[in-house]
C-alpha positions as CSV (number, residue, x, y, z in Angstrom):
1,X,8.1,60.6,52.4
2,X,7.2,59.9,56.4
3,X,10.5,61.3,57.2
4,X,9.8,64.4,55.8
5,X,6.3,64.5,56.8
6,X,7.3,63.9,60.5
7,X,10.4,66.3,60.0
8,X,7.6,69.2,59.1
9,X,5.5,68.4,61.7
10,X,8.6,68.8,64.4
11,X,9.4,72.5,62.8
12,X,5.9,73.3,63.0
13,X,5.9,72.4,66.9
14,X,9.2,73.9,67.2
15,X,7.9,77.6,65.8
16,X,4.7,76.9,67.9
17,X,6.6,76.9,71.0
18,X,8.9,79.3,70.3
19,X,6.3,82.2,69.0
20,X,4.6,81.4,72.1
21,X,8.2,82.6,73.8
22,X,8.6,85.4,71.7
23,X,5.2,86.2,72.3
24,X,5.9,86.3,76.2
25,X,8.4,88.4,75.8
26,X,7.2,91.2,73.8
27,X,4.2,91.7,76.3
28,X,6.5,91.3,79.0
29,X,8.7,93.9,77.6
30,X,5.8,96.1,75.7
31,X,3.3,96.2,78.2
32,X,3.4,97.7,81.6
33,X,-0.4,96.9,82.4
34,X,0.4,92.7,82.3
35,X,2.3,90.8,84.1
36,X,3.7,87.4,82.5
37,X,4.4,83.8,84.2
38,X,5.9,80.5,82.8
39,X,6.1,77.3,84.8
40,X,6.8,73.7,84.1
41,X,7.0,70.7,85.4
42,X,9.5,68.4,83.6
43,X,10.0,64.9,84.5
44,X,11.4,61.5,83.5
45,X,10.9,58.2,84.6
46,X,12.3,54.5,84.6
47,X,10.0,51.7,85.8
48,X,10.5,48.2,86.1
49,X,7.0,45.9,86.8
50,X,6.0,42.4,86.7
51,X,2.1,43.6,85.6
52,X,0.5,46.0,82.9
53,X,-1.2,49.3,83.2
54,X,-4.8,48.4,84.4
55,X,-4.3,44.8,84.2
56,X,-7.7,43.0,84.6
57,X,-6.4,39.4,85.7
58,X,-3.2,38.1,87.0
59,X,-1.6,34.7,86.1
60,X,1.2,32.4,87.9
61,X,4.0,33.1,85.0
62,X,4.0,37.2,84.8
63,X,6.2,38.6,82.4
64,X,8.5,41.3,83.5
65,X,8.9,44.7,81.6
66,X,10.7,47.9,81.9
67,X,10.8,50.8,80.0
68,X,11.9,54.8,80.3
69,X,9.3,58.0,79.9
70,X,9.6,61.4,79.6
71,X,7.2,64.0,80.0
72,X,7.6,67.5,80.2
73,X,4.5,70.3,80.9
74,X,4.9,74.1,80.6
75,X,2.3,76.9,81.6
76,X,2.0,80.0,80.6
77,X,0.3,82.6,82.8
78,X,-0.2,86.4,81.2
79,X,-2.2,88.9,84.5
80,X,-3.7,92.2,84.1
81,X,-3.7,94.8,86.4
82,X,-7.1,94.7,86.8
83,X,-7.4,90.9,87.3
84,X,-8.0,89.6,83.6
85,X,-5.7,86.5,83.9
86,X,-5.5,83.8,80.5
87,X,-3.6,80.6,81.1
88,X,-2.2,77.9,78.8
89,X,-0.7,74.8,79.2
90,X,1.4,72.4,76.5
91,X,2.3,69.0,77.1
92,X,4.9,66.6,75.3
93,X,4.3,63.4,76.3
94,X,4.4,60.4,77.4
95,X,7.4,59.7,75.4
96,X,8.8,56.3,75.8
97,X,12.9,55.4,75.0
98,X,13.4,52.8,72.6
99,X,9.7,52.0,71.1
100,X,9.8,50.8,67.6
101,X,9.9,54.4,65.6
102,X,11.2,56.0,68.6
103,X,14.2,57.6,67.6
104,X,14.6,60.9,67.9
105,X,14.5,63.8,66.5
106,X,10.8,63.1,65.9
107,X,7.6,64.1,65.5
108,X,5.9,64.3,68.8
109,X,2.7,65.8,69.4
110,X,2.2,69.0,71.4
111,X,-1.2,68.6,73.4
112,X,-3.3,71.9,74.8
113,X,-3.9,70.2,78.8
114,X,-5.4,73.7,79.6
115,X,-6.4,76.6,78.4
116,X,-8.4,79.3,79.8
117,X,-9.8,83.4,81.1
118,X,-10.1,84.3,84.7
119,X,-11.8,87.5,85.6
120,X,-11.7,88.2,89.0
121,X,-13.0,91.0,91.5
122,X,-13.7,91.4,95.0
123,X,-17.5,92.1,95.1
124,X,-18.1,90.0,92.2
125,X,-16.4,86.6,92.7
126,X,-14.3,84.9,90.1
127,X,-15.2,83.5,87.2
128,X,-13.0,81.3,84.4
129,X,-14.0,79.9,81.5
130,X,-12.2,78.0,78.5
131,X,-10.7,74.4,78.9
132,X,-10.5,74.3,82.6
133,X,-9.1,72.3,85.9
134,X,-11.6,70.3,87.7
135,X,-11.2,67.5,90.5
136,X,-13.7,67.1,93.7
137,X,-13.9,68.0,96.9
138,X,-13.7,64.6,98.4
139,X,-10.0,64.4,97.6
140,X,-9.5,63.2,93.8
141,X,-11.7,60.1,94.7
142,X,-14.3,60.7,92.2
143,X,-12.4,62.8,89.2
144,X,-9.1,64.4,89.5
145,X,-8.1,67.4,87.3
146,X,-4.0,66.4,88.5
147,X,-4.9,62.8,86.7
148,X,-6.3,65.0,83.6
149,X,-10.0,65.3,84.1
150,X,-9.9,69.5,82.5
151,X,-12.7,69.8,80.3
152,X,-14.2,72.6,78.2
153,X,-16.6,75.0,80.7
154,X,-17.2,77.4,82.8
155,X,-16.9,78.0,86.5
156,X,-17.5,80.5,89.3
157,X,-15.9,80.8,92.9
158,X,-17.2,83.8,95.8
159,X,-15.6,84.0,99.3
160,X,-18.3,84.8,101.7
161,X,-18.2,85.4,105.6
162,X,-14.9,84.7,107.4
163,X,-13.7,81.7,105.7
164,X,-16.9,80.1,103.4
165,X,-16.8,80.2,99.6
166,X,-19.2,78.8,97.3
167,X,-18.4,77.5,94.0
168,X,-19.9,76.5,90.7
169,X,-19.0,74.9,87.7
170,X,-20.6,73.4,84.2
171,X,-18.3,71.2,82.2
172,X,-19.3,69.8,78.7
173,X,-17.3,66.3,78.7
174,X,-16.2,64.7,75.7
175,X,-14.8,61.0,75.2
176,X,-12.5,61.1,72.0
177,X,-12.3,57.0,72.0
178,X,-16.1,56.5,71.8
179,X,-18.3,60.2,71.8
180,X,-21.9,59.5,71.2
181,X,-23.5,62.6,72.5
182,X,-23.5,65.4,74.0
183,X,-22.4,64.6,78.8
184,X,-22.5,67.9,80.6
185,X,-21.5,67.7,84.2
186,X,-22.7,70.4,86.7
187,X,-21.2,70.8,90.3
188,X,-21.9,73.4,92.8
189,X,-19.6,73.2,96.4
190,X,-19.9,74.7,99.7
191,X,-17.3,75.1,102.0
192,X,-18.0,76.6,105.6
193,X,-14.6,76.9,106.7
194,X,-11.9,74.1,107.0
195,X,-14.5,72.1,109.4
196,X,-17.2,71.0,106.9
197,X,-18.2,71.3,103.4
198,X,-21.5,70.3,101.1
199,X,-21.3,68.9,97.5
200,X,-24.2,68.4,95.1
201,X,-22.7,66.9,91.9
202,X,-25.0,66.0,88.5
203,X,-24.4,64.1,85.1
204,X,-26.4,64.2,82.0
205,X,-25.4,62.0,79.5
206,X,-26.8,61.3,75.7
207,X,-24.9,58.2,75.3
208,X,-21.3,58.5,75.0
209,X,-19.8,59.0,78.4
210,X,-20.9,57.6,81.8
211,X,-21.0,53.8,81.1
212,X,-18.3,52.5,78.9
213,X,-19.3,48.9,80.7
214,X,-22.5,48.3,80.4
215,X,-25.0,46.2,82.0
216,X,-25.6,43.1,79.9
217,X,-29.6,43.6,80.6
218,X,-29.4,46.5,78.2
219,X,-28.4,44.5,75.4
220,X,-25.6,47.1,74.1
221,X,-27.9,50.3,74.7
222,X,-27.5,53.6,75.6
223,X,-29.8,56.5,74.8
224,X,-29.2,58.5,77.7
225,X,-28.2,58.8,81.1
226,X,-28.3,60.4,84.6
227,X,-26.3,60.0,88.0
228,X,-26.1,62.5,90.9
229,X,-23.8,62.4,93.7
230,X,-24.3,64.3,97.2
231,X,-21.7,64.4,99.5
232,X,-20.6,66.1,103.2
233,X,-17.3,65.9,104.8
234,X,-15.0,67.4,107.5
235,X,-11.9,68.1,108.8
236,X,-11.2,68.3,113.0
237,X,-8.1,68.4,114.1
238,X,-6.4,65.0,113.3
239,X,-9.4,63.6,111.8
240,X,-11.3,64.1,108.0
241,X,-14.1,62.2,106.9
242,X,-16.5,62.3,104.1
243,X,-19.6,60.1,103.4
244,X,-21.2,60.2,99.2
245,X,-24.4,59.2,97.9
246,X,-25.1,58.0,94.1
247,X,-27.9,57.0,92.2
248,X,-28.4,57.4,88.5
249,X,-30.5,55.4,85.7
250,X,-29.9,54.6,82.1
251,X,-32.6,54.6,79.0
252,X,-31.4,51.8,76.8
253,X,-33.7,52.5,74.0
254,X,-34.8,55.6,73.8
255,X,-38.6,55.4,75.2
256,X,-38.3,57.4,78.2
257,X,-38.7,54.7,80.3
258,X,-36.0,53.2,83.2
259,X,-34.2,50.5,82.0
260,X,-31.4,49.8,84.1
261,X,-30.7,52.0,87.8
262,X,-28.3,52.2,90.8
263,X,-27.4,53.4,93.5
264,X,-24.6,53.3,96.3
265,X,-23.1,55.1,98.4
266,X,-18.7,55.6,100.1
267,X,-17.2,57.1,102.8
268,X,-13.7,57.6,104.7
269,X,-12.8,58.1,107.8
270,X,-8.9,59.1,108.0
271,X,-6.7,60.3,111.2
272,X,-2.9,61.6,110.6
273,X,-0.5,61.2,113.8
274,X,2.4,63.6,114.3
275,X,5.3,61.4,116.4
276,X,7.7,64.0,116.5
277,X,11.2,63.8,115.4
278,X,9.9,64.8,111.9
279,X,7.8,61.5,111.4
280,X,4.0,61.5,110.7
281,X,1.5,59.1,111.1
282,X,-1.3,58.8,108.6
283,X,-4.5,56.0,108.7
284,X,-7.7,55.7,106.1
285,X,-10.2,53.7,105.6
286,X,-12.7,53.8,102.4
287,X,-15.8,51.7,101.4
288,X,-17.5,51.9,98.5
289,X,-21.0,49.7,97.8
290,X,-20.5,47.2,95.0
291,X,-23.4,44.5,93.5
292,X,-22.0,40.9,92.3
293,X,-24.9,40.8,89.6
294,X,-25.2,44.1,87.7
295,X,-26.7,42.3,85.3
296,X,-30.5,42.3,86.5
297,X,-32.5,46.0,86.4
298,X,-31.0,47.0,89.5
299,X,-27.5,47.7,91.2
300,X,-26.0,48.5,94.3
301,X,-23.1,49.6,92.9
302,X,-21.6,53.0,94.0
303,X,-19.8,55.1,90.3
304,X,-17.1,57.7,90.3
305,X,-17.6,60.9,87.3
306,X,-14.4,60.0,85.5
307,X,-14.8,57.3,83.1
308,X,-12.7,59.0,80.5
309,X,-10.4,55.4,80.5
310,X,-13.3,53.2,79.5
311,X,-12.4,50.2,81.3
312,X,-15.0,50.6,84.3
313,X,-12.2,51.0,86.9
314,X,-13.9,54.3,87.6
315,X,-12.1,57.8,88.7
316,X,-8.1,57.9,88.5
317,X,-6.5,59.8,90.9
318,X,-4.3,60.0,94.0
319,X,-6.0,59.3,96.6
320,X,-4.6,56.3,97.9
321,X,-1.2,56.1,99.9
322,X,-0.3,53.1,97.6
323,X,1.4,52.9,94.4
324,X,1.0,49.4,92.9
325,X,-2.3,49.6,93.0
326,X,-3.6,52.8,92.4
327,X,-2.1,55.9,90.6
328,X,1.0,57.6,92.5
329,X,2.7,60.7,90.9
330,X,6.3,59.7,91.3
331,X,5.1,55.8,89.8
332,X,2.0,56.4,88.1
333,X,2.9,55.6,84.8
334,X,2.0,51.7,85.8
335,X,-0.4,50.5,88.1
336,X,-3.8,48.3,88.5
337,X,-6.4,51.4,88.3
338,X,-8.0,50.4,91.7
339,X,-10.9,53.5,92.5
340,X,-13.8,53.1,94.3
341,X,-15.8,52.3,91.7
342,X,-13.8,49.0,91.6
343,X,-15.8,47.3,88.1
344,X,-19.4,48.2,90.0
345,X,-17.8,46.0,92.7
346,X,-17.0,48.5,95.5
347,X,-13.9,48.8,97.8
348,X,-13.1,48.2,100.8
349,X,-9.1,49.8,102.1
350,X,-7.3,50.1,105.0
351,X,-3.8,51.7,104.6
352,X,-1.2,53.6,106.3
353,X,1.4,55.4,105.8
354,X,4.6,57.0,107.6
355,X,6.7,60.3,106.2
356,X,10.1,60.1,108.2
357,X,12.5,62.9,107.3
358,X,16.1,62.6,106.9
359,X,17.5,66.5,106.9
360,X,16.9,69.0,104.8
361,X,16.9,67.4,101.9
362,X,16.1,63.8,101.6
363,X,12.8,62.0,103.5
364,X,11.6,58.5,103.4
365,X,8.2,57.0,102.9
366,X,7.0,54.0,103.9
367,X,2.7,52.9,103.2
368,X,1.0,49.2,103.3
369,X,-2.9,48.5,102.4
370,X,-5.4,46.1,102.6
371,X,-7.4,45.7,99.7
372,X,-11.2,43.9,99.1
373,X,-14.2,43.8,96.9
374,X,-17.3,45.4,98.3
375,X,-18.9,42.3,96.7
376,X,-17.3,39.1,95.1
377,X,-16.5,39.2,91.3
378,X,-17.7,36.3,88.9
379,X,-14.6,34.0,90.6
380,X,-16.8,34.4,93.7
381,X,-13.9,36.2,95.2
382,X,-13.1,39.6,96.7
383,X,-9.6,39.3,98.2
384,X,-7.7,41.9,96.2
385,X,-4.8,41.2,98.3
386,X,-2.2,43.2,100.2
387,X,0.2,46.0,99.0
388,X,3.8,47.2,100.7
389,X,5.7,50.1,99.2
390,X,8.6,52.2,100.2
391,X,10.3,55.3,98.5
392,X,12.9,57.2,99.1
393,X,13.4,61.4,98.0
394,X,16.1,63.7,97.6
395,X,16.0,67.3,96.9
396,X,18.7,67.7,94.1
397,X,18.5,71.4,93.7
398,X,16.3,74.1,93.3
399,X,13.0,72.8,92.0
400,X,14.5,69.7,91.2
401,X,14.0,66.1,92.9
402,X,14.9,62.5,92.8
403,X,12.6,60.1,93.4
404,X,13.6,55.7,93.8
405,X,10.8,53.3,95.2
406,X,9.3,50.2,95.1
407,X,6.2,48.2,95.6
408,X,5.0,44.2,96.5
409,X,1.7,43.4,96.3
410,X,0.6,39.7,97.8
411,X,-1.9,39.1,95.4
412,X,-5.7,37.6,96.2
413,X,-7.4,35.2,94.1
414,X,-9.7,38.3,93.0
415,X,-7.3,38.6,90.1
416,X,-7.5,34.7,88.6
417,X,-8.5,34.9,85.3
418,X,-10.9,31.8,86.3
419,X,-11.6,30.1,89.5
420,X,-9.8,26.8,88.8
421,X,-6.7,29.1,87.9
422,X,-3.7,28.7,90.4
423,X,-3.1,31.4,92.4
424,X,-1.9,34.5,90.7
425,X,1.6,35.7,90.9
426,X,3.1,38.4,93.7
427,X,3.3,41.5,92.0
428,X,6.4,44.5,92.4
429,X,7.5,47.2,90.8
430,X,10.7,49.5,90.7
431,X,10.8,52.9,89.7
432,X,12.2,56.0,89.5
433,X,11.7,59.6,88.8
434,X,13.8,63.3,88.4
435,X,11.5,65.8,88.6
436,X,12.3,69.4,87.8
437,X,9.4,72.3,88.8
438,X,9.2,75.9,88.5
């Protein structure tokens, strides 16, 4: 009987995907007022680590794993002539060889990553609404749309003067693993020009979204929620920086009153060195405010929008030049989820990085980082430790790459499981990635 059932659910995704084709093609071919797109990005990994995904403590005797993942994305873009444009994008995935019930053919679900209308025209601005795309202007350091943060909404973008644009968005988030009410997100971003930009971010949350970790003062409650985030940054020459405030305050129970409040604040200051000979030269440092002791009414903590994990790491994206430690495409289906968030703990990173190309077709890349606690977790330490990792990538063809690397991470005593613990293990990871986009 589950055969069957998961042999009908495969023809159903099957006929899904292919009227979608069929679909494509008749407006392609019937209508000379639109103008149809499809992209994908298909990919398939191998990874070999001595840590799991998000791994809260490490121990002196860690297990080794491996395992093989596929996951394959295609888009479908259909343009008007008189700039209507609808976009949709499938996902299959992640898809892991060899898992108990893993053999294939099988059922495997089709998931809607993005789906949405653009309207655009010159005197008006553009405006989109549906399931949309939406990561920060601070670099993917407090939500990243590439690390899935796309949520149902609506958003507006005008160009003004020479180079400035203004933009606008209002997202209604949802958390499938623990939804208690309604979290809208509102943004608004001003860019004048490449040199600087202004970012005024806010959160309003009934219970279900901002805090999967709460404070232990509130005893388990959540009524509601706000946090706010305003930001500046810019870009001269070889140097970028940005510099974030947040604050925000929970009602436990309900009575209108404050119950529990923070507020913190991160910057980065980053520099990227052209050596010639094709090589490049790239520094950053971030710090992000942390508080040992969440637990009385007040924190010093500094919070990132995305919480859709629910672990309190914060925001997942790829901001860092590492790869062990925080999300990195070609190896980010395994890492330790470090953000600036950090568990309410902050962050404090230097890394580096060097891009050295080999020809045409194949580069190197080479990063290291230093990694601390803001503040010292309830070990009383804050020495994350210190992370190497070099990669190596080949064009193969057209739209398609290889990509091999590996990672070592000297491990601080900020991930004993206890303080009288011995000292964890040293950490690595192998992986590997073919890559086909179009």
């Amino acid at each position: 009987m589950g055969s069957d059932r998961e042999g009908a659910v495969t023809m159903y995704c099957i006929r899904v995907v292919v009227l979608g084709l069929l679909l494509t093609v008749l407006i392609s071919a019937h209508s000379a007022a639109a103008e149809v797109e499809i992209g994908g990005q298909y990919r398939v990994m191998a990874n070999n680590s001595n840590f799991g995904w998000h791994a809260a403590t490490i121990s002196d005797t860690q297990a080794t794993d491996s395992f093989f993942n596929d996951r394959f994305r295609t888009w479908f873009e259909v343009k008007t002539l008189d700039g209507a444009t609808g976009y949709l994008e499938i996902e299959a995935g992640h898809i892991l060889w060899g898992q108990q019930g893993s053999e294939f053919p099988k059922a495997t679900a089709f998931e809607v990553r993005r789906a949405y209308l653009t309207y655009k025209e010159d005197e008006l601005g553009e405006f989109q609404i549906g399931i949309l795309p939406w990561s920060d202007s601070f670099g993917d350091v407090l939500a990243s749309s590439d690390h899935d943060f796309n949520f149902g909404g609506m958003s507006y973008s005008k160009a003004f003067g020479t180079d400035g644009r203004l933009k606008l968005a209002a997202l209604h988030l949802r958390d499938e693993a623990a939804f208690a009410g309604d979290a809208s997100l509102f943004t608004a971003d001003l860019e004048l020009g490449e040199q600087f930009g202004l970012s005024v971010y806010g959160l309003t949350d009934q219970g279900g979204y901002s805090y999967p970790v709460l404070p232990s003062v509130l005893g388990g409650l959540f009524d509601s929620a706000t946090d706010f985030w305003i930001g500046v940054r810019g870009e001269h020459g070889s140097l970028s920086w940005f510099a974030i405030y947040n604050g925000g305050e929970i009602d436990g129970d309900g009575d209108g009153s404050k119950d529990w409040e923070h507020s913190g604040f991160t910057g980065k200051l980053a520099f990227a060195v052209p050596l010639g000979l094709e090589k490049k030269l790239k520094l950053q440092v971030l710090y992000a405010t942390g508080d040992d002791d969440p637990a009385d009414s007040k924190s010093g903590e500094f919070r990132t929008i995305a919480q859709g994990i629910r672990d309190n790491f914060g925001a997942m994206g790829y901001w860092s030049m590492l790869g062990l430690t925080s999300p990195r495409g070609p190896s980010d289906v395994n890492d330790l989820g470090v953000s600036l968030q950090n568990r309410g703990l902050g962050l404090l990173t230097v890394q580096a990085s060097l891009d050295v190309s080999l020809g045409a077709s194949s580069d190197v890349y080479f990063a290291a980082g230093w990694l601390q606690s803001a503040q010292a977790n309830a070990n009383g330490d804050s020495d994350m430790g210190i992370e190497m990792l070099a990669e190596f990538r080949h064009k193969l063809g057209e739209g398609m790459g290889l990509e091999v690397g590996a990672g070592y991470m000297l491990t601080g005593n900020f991930y004993k499981a206890n303080p009288a613990d011995p000292a964890p293990d040293d950490l690595f990871e192998i992986y590997a990635r073919v890559q086909l986009e179009f």
